[in-house]
Every structure is written in C-alpha cells, then in structure tokens.
N, C-alpha and C positions, 0 to 999 in steps of 0.2 A: 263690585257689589251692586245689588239689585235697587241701592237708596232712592234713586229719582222713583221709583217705580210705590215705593214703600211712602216717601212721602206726599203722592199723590194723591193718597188717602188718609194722611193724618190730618189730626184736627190743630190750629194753632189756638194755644191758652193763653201765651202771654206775653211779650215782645221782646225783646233784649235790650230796647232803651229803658226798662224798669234793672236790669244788671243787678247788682248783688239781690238787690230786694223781690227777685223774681220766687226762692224759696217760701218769703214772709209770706207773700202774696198768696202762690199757691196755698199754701195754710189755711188763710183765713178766707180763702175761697172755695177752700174742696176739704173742710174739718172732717168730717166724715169718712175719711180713707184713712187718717191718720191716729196714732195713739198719742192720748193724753202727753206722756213724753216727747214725742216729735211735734206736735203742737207748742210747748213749750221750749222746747230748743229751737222751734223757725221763728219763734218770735222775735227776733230781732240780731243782725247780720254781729254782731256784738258777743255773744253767747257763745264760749269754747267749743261747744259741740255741733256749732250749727252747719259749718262744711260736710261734717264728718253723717249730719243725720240727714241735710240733704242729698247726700251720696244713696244713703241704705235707701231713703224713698224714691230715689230714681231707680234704685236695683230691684223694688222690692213690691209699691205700692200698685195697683190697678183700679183708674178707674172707668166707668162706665160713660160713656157720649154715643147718646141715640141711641143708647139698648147694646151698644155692643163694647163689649170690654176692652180697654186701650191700657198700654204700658206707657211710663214718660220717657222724654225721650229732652236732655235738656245740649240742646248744640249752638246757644247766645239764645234765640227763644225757645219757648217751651212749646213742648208735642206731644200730642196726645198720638199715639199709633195704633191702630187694631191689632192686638195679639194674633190675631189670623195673618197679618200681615206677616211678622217678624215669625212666626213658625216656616214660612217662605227659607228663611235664613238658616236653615238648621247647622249648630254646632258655631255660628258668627258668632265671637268675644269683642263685646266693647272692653277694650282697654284702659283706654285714657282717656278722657271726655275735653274736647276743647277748651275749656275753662282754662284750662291748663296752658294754653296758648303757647309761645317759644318757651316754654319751660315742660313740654310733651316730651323733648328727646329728653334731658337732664332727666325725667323722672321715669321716661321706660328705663335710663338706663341703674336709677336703682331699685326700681323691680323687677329687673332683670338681669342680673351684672353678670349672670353667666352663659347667656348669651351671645353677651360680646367679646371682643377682645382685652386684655388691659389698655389698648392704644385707644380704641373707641369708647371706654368706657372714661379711661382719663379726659379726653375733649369732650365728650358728654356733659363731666361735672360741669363743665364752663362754658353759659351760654355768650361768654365774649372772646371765645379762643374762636381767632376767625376761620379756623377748620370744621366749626360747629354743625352750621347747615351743611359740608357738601360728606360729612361725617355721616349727619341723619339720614340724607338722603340714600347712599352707599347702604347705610341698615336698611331702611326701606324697602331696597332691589336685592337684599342678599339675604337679611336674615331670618330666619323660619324658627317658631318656637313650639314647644307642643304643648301640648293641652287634651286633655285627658289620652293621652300618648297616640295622640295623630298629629300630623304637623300642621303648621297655621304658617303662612305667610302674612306680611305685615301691610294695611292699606292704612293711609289717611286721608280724610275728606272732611278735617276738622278735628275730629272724633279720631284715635287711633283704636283700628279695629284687627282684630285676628283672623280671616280666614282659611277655612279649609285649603288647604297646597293641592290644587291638583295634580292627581299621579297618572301617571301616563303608564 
C-alpha cells in the first residue's frame, strides 16, 4: 500500500500520548464537524457509546486544514489525510484499526469466521494459544476476502486493511 506516500501529506492533530482521551480531545477541539450527539458521547472515555461513536467519526466525519478537505485517520495518533490523497487508494478497506492491537487477529476472526478455517478460527479466539501469532500470520499470506465481490488480500501496518488482489 501506497501509506508512506499518503502520510506525507497528512496533517497530525494529536499525539498518542493523550491515548483513550484523543476522541474527547478531538471534540472539544473540532465541535463543528460533529453532532450535538457525538459531542455528547466523546465527552468522556466513561460513556457506553463512546468507542462505538468514535468509530462512526473516523468512518464518517471530514474536516477542512488549509482549505482542503481531510478524512481522520486515527493509528495511536491522530491524522488528518487529504481526501485526494486516499481517492489514490481506490476500493482499500480499512478493517480493523490498530486500537485493536494483539486482539486484531481474535477480532478479524469474528468478523469473519468464514473466511477461515474452524482450526484458525478456534486459535484465533485465544490470544494465549501459542499458535496465535504464527496462525495470524499464515492469514495474512493466504487469506483473501471480498468486498463488494472482488477480492481483497489482507495487509497490516497497524491498521488491518483489505486490498485489491491483483489478478494476473
């Protein structure tokens, strides 16, 4: 994937030593992109909804730095990307967002369990079955899923993302 190239150009908003409280933060820095509801669920990392609505605003919100429109982009710090940039990527799925950290395989493999095998999906559930990592990895190199019915092979660089499989 093209990231070094992408993030050359992003902006950074906010560090990853601020960690859970980077959503709150966002909020009360950039209220203006946000609805009265997701203002109220980032206020504080405490609020059943607040994972769930920081998600939708990573998926969903744009804002503007220096005139030109940027999506977030949150991978430990936050980033602001030029939508120009990421149209570059056409048909790339982020997947699973770093956040997620050693609990990335466990949870592609339950939003995906049929993808995998039952052998891989059962080591999956357990990130202390010590087949775990050389499990994920083996997915990584093998397995391809689709999305909007073309195939995606699986990359990670933090973020697990879907690419386009190219076909020969």
């Amino acid at each position: 994937m093209e990231n070094e190239n992408i993030m050359e150009n992003a902006e950074l908003l906010l560090l990853d030593k601020h960690g859970i409280y980077i959503p709150k933060i966002f909020a009360e820095a950039y209220p203006q992109y946000l609805s009265t509801d997701q203002q109220r669920d980032l206020n504080s990392p405490d609020n059943c909804h607040y994972w769930e609505t920081w998600e939708d605003v990573l998926n969903t919100v744009r804002i503007t730095v220096g005139g030109k429109i940027h999506s977030l982009h949150h991978d430990g710090d936050l980033w602001a990307i030029p939508v120009a940039e990421l149209d570059n990527l056409e048909n790339v799925q982020l997947l699973i967002q770093d956040r997620y950290g050693s609990y990335i395989p466990k949870t592609f493999a339950e939003r995906y369990p049929l993808q995998l095998t039952p052998t891989q999906r059962k080591v999956l559930d357990n990130p202390y079955d010590t087949r775990y990592w050389e499990t994920w990895e083996r997915v990584l190199d093998t397995v391809t899923i689709e999305i909007d019915g073309k195939p995606h092979t699986l990359h990670q660089d933090g973020d697990l993302w879907a690419i386009p499989a190219k076909i020969d």
